[in-house]
N, C-alpha and C positions, 0 to 999 in steps of 0.2 A: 899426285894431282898436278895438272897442266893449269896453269892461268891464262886466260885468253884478254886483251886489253883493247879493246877497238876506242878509236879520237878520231876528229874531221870532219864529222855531220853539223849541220846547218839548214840554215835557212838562204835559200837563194833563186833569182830570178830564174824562168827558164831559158835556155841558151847559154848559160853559165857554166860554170866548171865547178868541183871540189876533187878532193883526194883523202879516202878515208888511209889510216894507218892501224894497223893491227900488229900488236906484240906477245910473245909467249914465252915463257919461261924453259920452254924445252929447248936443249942442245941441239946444234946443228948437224953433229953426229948420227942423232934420233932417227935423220930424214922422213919429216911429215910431210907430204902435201895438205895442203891447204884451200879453204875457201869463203865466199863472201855470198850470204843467203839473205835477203830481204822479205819483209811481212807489212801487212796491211791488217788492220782488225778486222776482223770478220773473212778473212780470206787467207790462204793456207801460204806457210812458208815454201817461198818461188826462189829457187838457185838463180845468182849473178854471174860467178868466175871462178874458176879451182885451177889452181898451177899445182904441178910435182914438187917432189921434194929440191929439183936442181934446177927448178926453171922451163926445162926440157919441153913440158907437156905443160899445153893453156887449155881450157875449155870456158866456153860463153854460153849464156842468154843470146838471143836471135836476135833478138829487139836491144839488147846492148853491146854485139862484138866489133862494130862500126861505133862505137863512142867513147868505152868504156878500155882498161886496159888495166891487167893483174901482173904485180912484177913482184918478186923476193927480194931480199937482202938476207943473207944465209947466214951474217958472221953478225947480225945483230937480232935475226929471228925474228926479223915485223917481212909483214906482207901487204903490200899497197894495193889499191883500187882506184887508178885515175880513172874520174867521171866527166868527161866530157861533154857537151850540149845537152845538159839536162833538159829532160820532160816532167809534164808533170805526172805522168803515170809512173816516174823511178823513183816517186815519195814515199816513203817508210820507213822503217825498222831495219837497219846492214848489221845483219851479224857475222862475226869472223867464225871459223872451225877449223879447228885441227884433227887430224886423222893420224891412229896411229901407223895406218899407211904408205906407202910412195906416193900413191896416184893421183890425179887431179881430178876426183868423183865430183858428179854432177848430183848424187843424191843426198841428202840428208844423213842416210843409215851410214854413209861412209866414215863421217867423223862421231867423234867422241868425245870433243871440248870444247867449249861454244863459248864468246865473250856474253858480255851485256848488251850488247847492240848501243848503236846509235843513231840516232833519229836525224832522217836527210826531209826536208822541204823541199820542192819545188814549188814556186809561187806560178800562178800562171800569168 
């Protein structure tokens, strides 16, 4: 079993910044790619950002690849999401995922380890 561990959600004005952090227990070896999915109640889980296992390959949201930025640290095994000029439509639920993959899927079905999420505000 993978642990997936996402920190960094808050509450914060919009036009503001945070950076969530997400860690997992699998070796770097492993090479997963990874990524960051957000939820709203009543509305379906909406992909953020998925990097490869080396960094190599990014993929974004429309509406966050101008704000937003997914980067690795391979020899500590967390994966970052700087969130730049928060809206308040990017409020929700960020969950981290790991895949036992290479790729940087933009789907759900891609991974197979999902943290607990944590809960981002945007204030308007």
């Amino acid at each position: 079993q993978v642990q997936v561990v996402e920190s960094g959600g808050g509450l914060v004005q919009a036009g503001h910044s945070l950076r969530l952090s997400c860690t997992t227990s699998r070796r770097t070896g492993s090479n997963n790619g990874m990524g960051w999915f957000r939820q709203v109640p009543g509305r379906d889980r909406e992909f953020v950002a998925a990097i490869s296992w080396n960094g190599g390959t990014t993929n974004y949201l429309d509406s966050v690849k101008e704000r937003f930025t997914i980067s690795r640290d391979r020899a500590q095994n967390t994966v970052y999401l700087q969130m730049n000029r928060l809206r308040p439509e990017d409020t929700g639920v960020y969950y981290c995922a790991v895949s036992r993959s290479a790729v940087a899927g933009t789907s759900a079905s891609t991974y197979q380890y999902w943290g607990q999420g944590t809960q981002v505000t945007v204030a308007s």
